[in-house]
Kinemage of the C-alpha trace (Angstrom):
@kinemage 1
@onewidth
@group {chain A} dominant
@subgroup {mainchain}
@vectorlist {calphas} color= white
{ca unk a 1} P -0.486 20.555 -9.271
{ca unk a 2} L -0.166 17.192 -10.627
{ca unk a 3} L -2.969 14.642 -11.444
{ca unk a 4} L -3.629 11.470 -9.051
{ca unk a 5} L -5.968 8.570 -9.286
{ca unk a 6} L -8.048 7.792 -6.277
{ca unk a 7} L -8.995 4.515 -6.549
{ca unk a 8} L -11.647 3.234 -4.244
{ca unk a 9} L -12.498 -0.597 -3.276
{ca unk a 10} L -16.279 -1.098 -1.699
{ca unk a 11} L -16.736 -3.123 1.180
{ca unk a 12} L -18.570 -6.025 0.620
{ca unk a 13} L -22.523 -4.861 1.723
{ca unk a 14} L -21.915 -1.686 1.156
{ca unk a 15} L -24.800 -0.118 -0.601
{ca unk a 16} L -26.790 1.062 1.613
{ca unk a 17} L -24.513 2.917 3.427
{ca unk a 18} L -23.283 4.299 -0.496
{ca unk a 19} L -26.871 5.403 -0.519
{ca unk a 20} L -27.055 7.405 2.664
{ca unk a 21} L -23.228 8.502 2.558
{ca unk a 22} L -23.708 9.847 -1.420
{ca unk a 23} L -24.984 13.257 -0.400
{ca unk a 24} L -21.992 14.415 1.233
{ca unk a 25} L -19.317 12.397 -1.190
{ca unk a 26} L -20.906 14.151 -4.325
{ca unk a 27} L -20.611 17.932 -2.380
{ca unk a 28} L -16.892 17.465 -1.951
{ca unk a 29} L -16.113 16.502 -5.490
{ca unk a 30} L -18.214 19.665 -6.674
{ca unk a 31} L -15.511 21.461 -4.636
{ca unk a 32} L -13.015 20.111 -6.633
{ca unk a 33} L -14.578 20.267 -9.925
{ca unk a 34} L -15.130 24.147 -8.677
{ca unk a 35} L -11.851 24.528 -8.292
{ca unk a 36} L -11.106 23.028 -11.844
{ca unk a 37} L -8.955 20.078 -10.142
{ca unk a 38} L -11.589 17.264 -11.249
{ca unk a 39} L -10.693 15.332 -14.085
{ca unk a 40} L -13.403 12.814 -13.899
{ca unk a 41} L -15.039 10.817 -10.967
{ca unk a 42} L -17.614 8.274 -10.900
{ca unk a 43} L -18.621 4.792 -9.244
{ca unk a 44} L -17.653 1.070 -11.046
{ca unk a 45} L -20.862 -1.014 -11.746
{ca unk a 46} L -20.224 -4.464 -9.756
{ca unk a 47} L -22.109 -5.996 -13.603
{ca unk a 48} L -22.262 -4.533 -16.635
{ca unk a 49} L -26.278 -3.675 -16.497
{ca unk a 50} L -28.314 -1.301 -17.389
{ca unk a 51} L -29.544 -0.669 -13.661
{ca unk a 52} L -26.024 -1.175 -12.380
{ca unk a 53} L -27.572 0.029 -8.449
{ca unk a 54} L -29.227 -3.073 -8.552
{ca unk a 55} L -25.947 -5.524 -8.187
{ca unk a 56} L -24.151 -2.382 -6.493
{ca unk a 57} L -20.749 -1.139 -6.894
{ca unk a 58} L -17.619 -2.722 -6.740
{ca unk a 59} L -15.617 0.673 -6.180
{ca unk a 60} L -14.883 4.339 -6.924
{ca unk a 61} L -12.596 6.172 -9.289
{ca unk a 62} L -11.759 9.650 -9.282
{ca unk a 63} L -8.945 11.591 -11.221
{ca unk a 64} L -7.669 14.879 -9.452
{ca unk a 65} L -5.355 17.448 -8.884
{ca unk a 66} L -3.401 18.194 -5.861
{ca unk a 67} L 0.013 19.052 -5.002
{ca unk a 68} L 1.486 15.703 -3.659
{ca unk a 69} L 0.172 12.579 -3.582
{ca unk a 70} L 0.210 12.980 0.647
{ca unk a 71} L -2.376 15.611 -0.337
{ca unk a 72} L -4.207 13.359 -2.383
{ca unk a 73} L -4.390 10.613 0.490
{ca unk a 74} L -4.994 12.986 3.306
{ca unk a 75} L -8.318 14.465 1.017
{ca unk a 76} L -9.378 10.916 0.139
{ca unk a 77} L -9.017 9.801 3.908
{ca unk a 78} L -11.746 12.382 4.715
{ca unk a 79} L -14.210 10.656 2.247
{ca unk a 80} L -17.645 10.369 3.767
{ca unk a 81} L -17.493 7.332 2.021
{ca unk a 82} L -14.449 6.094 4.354
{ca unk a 83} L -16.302 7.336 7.241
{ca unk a 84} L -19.513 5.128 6.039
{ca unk a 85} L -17.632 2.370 5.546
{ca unk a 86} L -18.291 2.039 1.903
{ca unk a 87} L -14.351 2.065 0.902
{ca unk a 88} L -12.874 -1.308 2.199
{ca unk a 89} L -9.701 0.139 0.864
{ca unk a 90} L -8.273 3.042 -1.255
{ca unk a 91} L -5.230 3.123 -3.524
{ca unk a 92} L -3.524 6.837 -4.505
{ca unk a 93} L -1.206 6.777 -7.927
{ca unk a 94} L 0.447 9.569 -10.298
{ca unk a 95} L -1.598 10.066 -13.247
{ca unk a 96} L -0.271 11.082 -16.257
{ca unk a 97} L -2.650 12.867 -18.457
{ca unk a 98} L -2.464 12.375 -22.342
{ca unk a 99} L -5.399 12.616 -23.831
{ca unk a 100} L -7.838 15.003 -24.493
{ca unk a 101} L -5.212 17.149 -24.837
């Protein structure tokens, strides 16, 4: 398995259905972290806050393992978030992990 950063652009408006959606986005990354193929995941502030849910999110980012990067795209396709429409768009690229070692 190699690693791959999913990196996920909100659609403008977008929190509420975050809100409703999060349930069901958080189950499938404890899967992966399960599984020990979840490097880190977690949502990008829209403003550097301390309530950062206030101003919403501008996006997602989550490091994992899979075998290719089609993998990679085919499991972040199934995103409850994509199905929400929270994720205006989603890129997929290699990661190369270097630290922690």
């Amino acid at each position: 398995m190699k690693w791959y950063l999913i990196l996920a652009h909100d659609a403008p408006g977008s929190l509420s259905a975050r809100q409703e959606a999060r349930p069901a986005h958080l189950a499938r990354l404890e899967v992966l972290q399960g599984e020990q193929r979840l490097l880190a995941a977690g949502p990008l502030p829209a403003s550097d806050t301390e309530a950062p849910a206030i101003a919403g999110f501008s996006g997602s980012a989550i490091i994992a393992a899979f075998d290719s990067i089609d993998e990679a795209k085919a499991w972040a396709d199934l995103d409850p978030y994509v199905a929400a429409g929270v994720y205006d768009h989603v890129e997929i690229k290699p990661f190369l992990k270097v630290f922690p070692q």
